[in-house]
GULUMMI-129104 format. One line per field, with one value per residue: residue number from 1; residue in three letters; x, y, z of N, C-alpha, C in turn. Coordinates in steps of 0.1 Angstrom, whole numbers, m for minus. Atoms other than C-alpha are relative to their C-alpha. Layout:
! GULUMMI-129104
num <- c(NUM ...)
residuo <- c(Ala ...)
n.xx <- c(X ...)
n.yy <- c(Y ...)
n.zz <- c(Z ...)
ca.xx <- c(X ...)
ca.yy <- c(Y ...)
ca.zz <- c(Z ...)
c.xx <- c(X ...)
c.yy <- c(Y ...)
c.zz <- c(Z ...)
! end
This chain:
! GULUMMI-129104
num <- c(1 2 3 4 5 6 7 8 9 10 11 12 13 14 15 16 17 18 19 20 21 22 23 24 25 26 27 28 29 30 31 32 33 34 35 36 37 38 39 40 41 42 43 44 45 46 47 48 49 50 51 52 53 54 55 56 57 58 59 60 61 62 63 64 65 66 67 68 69 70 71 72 73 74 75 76 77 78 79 80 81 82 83 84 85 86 87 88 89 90 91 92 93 94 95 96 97 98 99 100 101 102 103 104 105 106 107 108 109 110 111 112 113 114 115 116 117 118 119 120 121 122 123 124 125 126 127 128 129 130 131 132 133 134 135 136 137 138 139 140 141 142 143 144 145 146 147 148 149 150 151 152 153 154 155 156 157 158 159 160 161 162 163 164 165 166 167 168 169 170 171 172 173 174 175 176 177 178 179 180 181 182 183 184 185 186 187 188 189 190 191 192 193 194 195 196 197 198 199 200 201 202 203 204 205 206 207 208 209 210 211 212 213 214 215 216 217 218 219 220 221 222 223 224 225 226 227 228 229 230 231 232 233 234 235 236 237 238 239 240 241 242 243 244 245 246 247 248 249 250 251 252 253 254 255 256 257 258 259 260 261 262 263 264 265 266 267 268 269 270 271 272 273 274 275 276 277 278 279 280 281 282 283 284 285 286)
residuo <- c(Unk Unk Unk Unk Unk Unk Unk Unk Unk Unk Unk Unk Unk Unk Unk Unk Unk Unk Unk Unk Unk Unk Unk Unk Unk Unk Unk Unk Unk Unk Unk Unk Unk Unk Unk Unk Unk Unk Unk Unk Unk Unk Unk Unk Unk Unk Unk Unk Unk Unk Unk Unk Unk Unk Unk Unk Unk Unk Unk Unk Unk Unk Unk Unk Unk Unk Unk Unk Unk Unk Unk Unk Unk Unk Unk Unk Unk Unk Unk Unk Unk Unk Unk Unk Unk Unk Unk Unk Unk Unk Unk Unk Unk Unk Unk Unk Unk Unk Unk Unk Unk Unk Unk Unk Unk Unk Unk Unk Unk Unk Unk Unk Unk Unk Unk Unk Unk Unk Unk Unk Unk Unk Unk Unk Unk Unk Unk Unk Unk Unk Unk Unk Unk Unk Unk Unk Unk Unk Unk Unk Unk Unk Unk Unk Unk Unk Unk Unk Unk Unk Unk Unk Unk Unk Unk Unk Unk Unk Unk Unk Unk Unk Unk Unk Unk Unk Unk Unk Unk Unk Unk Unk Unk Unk Unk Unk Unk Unk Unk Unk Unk Unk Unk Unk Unk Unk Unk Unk Unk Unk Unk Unk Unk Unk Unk Unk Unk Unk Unk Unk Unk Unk Unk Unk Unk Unk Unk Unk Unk Unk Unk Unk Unk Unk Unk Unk Unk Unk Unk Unk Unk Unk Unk Unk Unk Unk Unk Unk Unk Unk Unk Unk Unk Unk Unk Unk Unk Unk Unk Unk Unk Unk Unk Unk Unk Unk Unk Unk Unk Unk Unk Unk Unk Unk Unk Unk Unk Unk Unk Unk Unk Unk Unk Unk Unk Unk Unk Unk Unk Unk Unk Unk Unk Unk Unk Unk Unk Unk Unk Unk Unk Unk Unk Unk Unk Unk)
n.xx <- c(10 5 12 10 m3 1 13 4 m14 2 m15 m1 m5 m15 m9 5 m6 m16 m3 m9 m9 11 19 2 9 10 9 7 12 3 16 6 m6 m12 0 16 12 11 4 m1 6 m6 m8 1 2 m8 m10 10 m11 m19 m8 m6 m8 m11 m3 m9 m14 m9 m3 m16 m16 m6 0 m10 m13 m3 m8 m11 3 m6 8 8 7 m1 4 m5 9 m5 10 5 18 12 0 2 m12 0 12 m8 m2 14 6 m7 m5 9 8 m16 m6 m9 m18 m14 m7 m7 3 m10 9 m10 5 m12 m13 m1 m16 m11 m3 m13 m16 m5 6 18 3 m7 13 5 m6 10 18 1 8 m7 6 6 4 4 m5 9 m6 10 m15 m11 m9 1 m3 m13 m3 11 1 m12 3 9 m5 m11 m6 m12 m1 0 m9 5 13 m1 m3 10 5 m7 m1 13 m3 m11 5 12 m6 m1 18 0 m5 7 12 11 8 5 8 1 15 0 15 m3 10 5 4 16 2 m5 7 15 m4 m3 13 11 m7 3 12 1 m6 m7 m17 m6 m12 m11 m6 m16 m3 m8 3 3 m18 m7 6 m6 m10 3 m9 m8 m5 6 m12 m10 3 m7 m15 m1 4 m12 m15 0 11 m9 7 1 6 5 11 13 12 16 10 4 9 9 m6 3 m10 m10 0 1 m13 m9 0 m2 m17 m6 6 m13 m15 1 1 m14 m5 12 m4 8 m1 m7 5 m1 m13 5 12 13 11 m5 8 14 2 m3 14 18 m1 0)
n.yy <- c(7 6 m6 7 m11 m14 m4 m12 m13 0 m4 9 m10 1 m12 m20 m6 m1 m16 m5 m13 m9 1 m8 8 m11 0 14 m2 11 8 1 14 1 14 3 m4 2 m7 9 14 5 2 9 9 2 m5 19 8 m4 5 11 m2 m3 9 8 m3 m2 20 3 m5 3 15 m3 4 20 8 m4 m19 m8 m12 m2 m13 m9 m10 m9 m10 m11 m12 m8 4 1 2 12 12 13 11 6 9 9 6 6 15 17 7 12 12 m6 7 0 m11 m8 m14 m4 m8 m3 m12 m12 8 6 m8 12 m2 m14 2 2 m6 1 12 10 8 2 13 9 1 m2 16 15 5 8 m8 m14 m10 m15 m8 m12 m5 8 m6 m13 m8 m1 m11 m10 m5 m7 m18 m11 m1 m2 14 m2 m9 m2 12 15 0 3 10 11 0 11 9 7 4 13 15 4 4 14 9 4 11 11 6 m7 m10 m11 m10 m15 m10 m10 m2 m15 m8 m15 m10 m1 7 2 m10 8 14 1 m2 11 11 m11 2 15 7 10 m3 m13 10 m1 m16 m6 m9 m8 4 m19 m8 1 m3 m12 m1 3 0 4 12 1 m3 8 10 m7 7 12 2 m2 6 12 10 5 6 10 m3 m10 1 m5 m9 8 m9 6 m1 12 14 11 m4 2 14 4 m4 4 12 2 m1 15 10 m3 4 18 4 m5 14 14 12 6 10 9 16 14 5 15 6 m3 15 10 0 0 16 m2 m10 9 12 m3)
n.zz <- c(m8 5 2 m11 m14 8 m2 4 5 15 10 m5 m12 m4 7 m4 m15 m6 m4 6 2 m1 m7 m13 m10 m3 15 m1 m6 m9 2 11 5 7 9 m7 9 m10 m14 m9 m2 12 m5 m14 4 6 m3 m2 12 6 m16 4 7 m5 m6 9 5 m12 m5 11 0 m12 7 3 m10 m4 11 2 5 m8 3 m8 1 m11 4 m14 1 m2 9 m13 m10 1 15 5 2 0 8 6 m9 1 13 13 m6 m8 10 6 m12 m8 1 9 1 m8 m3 m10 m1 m7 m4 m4 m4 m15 m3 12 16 4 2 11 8 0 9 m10 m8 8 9 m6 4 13 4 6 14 2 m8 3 m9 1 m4 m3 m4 6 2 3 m16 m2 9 m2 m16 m5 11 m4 m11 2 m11 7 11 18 m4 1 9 7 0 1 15 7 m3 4 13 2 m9 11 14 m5 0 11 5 m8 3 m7 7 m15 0 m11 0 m8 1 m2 m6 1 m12 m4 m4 m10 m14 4 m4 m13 m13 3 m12 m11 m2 1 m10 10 7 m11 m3 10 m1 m5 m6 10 12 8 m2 16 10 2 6 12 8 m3 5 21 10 m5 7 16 m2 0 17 10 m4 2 13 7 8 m12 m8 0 m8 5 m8 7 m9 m12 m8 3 1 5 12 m5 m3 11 11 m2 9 17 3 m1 16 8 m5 m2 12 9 m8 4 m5 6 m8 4 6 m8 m4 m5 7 1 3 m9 m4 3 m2 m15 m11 5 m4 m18)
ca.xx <- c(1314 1296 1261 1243 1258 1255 1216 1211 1247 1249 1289 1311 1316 1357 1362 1333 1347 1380 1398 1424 1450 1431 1403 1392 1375 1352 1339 1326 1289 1282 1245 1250 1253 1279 1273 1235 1205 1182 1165 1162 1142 1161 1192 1181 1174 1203 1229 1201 1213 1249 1251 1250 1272 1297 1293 1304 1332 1345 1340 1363 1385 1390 1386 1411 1437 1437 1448 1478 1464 1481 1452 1434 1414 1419 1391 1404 1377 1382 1357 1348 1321 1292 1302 1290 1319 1302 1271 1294 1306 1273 1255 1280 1306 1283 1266 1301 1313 1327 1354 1373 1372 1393 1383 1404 1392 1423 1420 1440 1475 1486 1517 1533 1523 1538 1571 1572 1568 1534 1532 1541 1504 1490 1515 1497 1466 1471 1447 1459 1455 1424 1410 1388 1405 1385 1406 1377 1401 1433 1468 1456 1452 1484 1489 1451 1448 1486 1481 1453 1465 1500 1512 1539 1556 1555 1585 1575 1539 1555 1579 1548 1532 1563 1562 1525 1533 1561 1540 1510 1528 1543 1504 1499 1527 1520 1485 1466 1439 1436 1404 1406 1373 1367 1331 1326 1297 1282 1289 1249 1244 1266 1251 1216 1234 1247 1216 1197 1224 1211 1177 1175 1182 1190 1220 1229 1259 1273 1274 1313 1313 1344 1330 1320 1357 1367 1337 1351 1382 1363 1381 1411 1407 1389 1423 1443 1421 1430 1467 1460 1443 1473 1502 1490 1461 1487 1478 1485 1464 1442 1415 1378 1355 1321 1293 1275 1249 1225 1234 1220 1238 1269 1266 1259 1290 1311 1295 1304 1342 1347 1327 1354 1383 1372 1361 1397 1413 1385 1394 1388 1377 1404 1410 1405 1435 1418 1401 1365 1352 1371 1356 1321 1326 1341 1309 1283 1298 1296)
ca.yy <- c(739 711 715 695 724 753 757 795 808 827 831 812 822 813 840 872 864 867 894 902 926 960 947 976 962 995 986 952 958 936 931 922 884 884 859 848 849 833 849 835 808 798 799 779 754 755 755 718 703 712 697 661 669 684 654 631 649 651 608 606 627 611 575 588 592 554 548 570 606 632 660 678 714 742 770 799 824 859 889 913 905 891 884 849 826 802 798 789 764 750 750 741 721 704 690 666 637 650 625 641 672 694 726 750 783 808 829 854 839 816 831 795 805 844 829 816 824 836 805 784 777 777 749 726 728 726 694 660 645 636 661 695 719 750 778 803 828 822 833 866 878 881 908 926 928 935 967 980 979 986 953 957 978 983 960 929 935 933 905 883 891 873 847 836 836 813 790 789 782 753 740 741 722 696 688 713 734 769 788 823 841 868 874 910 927 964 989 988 953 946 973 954 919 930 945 916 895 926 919 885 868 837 853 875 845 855 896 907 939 945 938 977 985 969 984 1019 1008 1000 1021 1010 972 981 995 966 941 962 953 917 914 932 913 878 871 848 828 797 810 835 854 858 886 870 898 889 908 880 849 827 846 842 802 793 810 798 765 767 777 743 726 744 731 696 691 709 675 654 624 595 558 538 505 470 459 425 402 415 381 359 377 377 336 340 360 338 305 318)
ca.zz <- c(284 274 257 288 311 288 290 295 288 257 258 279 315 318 288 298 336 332 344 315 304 308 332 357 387 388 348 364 375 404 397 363 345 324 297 311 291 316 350 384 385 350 369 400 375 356 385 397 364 363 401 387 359 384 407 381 372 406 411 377 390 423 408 385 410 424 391 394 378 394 385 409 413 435 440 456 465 475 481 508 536 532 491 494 497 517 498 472 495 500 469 447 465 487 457 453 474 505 503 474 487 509 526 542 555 565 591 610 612 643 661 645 611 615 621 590 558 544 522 549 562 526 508 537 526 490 473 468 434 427 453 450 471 481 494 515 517 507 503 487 523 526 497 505 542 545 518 531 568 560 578 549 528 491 490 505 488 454 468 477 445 430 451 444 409 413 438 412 381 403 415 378 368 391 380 396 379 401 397 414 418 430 442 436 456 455 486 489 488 515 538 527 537 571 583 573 598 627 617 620 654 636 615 649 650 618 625 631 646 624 594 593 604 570 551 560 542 511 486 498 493 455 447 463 448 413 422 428 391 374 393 393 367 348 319 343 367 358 379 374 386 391 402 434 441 427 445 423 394 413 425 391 373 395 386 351 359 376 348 327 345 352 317 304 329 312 341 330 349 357 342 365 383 382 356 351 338 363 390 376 375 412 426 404 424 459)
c.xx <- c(m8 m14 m7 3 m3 m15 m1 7 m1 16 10 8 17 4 m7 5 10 4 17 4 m7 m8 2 m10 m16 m9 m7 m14 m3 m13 m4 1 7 m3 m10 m8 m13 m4 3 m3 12 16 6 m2 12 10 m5 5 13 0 4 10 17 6 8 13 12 3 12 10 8 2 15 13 6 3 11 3 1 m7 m11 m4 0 m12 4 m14 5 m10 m2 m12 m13 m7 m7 7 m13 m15 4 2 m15 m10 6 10 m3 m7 8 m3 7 15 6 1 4 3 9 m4 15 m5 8 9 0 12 13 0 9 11 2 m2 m16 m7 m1 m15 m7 5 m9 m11 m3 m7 4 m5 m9 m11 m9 m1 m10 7 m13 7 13 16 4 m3 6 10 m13 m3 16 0 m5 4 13 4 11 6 m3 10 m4 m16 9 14 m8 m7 8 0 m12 m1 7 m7 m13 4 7 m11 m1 8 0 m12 m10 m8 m2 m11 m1 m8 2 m15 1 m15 1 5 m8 0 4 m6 m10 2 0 m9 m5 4 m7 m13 m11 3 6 11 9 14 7 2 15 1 12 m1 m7 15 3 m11 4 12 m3 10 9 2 m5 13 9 m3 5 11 1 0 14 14 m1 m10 10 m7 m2 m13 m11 m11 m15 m6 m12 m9 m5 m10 m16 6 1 8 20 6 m1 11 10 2 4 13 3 m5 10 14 0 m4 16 12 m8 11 m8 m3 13 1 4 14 3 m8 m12 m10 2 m4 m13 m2 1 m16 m12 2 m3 m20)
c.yy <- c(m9 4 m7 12 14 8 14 8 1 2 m5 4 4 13 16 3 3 16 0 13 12 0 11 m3 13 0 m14 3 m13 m3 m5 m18 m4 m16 m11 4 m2 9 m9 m9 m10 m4 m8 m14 m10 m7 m17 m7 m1 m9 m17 m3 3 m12 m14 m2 m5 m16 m1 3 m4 m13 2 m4 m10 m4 3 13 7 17 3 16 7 12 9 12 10 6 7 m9 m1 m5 m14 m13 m12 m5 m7 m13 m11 m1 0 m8 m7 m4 m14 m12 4 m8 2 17 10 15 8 17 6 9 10 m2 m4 9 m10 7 17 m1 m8 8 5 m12 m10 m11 m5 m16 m11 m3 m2 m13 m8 3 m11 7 12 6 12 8 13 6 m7 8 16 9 4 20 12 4 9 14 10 3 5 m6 m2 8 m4 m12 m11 0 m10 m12 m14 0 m11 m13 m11 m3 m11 m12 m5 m8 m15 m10 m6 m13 m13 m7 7 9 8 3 12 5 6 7 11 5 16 5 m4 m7 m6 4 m10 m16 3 3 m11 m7 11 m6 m10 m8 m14 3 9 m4 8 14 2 13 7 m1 21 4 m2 9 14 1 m7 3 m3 m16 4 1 m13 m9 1 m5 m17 m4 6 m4 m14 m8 m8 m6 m16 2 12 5 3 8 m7 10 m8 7 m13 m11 m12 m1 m8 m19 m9 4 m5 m18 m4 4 m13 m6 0 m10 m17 m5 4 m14 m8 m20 m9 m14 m9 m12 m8 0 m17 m6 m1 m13 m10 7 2 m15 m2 4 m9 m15 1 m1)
c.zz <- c(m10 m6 16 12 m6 2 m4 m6 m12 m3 13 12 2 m12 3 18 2 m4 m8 m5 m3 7 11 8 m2 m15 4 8 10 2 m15 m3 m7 m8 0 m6 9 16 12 2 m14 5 13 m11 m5 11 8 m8 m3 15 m2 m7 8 15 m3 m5 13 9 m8 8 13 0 m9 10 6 m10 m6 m6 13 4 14 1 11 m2 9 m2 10 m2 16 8 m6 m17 m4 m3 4 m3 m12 2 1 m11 m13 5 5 m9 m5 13 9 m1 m7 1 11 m5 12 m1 8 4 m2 4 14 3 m4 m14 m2 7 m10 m10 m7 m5 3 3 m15 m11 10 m1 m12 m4 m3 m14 2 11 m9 9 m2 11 5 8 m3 2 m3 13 1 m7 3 11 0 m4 3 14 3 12 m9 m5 m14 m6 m2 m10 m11 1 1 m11 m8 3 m5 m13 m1 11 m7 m8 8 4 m15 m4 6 m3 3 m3 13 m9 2 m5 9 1 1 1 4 17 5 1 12 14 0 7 14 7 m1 13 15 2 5 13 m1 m7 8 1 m10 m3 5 0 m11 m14 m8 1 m16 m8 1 m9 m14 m13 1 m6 m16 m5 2 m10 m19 m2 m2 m17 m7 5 1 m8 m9 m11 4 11 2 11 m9 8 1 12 8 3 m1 4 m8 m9 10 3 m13 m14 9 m3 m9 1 6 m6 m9 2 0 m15 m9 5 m12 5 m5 10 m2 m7 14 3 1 m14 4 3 9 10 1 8 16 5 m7 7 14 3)
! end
């Protein structure tokens, strides 16, 4: 990270978030900050500052592209109910240019998409160059609903596992920085979130009834999610844990991993296709 983005961090989120060889999801405290020195307000400030920084990046890198750069950023997010994807979404991608970036939100398969393959609906959505693709939900559905539900066997599981490896490592080579986060929120918080949506006649819209169905199968997805981390954290593609029960904590580390990535591209402005100074002369005669 650059110093102008760095501010409060004391150690650099892409290396205390990442979820490598040995990580156990259950040693990750989901109310903690991982690599944060500052508090809330310190963090509302920080994540204010970083938003120009990350809007800049995201012109290069779309300016970039009209000049034939093939680079572009995928965030895939992933996390139980209520983890905060799409404030994500709104206070850190809406801080960009909507025009360079493409959002895609998967649901519950069409009866088109489950006659294909699982990957089928996902390659369609994948971000141009020059784009910042945001995957809310994503692919990993496919391997953590199916697991927990036993919509597969063991089998295809560890066949789709392979597959997502081999469709990553192709994004990559293409130009495509992935991200994978994984917002990871407490039991308790959640309960704490969904009553809120009860409490609220304002957030009564965004209560789903089955959103306790899944919280009954809690340990269930922890372990699944365990599986995801030790079958596809690649070095291409690695994932990150980022605690959640503090949004702000949470909006602000995710911040600083596409700071990471778009500065690891560092797009640059095209050059003119046109003489600068002969259209100056042009526009000063008119």
């Amino acid at each position: 990270m650059t110093a102008k983005s760095q501010h409060n961090w004391a150690a650099d989120p892409a290396h205390v978030l990442r979820a490598g060889p040995g990580f156990v999801l259950s040693g990750r405290d989901p109310q903690s900050t991982p690599g944060y020195e500052g508090m809330k307000d310190d963090g509302r400030a920080d994540l204010e500052s970083g938003l120009e920084e990350l809007a800049e990046y995201q012109e290069r890198l779309f300016a970039a592209s009209r000049g034939g750069a093939q680079d572009a950023v995928l965030l895939v997010l992933q996390a139980m109910d209520t983890a905060g994807k799409g404030g994500i979404v709104r206070h850190v991608v809406g801080g960009v240019d909507p025009q360079g970036v493409q959002l895609a939100a998967f649901k519950k398969p069409t009866e088109e998409e489950l006659a294909h393959d699982f990957l089928w609906r996902i390659q369609k959505r994948v971000p141009e160059p020059g784009m910042l693709g945001v995957f809310d939900r994503s692919h990993y559905e496919d391997v953590l609903v199916a697991r927990v539900h036993r919509l597969a066997d063991e089998a295809e599981i560890e066949r789709r596992f392979d597959a997502i490896n081999e469709f990553e490592a192709g994004l990559v080579a293409r130009g495509i920085r992935i991200v994978k986060v994984m917002l990871h929120i407490s039991y308790e918080e959640q309960a704490s979130r969904l009553r809120e949506r009860l409490d609220r006649p304002e957030k009564h819209w965004k209560y789903n009834p089955g959103d306790v169905d899944e919280r009954l199968r809690w340990p269930h997805y922890m372990s699944a999610y365990q599986s995801v981390f030790e079958r596809t954290a690649t070095e291409a593609a690695p994932w990150f844990v980022v605690p959640a029960d503090r949004k702000w904590y949470a909006r602000l580390a995710v911040q600083a991993l596409l700071l990471d990535a778009l500065e690891g591209i560092d797009p640059q402005w095209p050059a003119p296709t046109y003489d600068v100074e002969a259209e100056k002369k042009r526009l000063a005669a008119t």
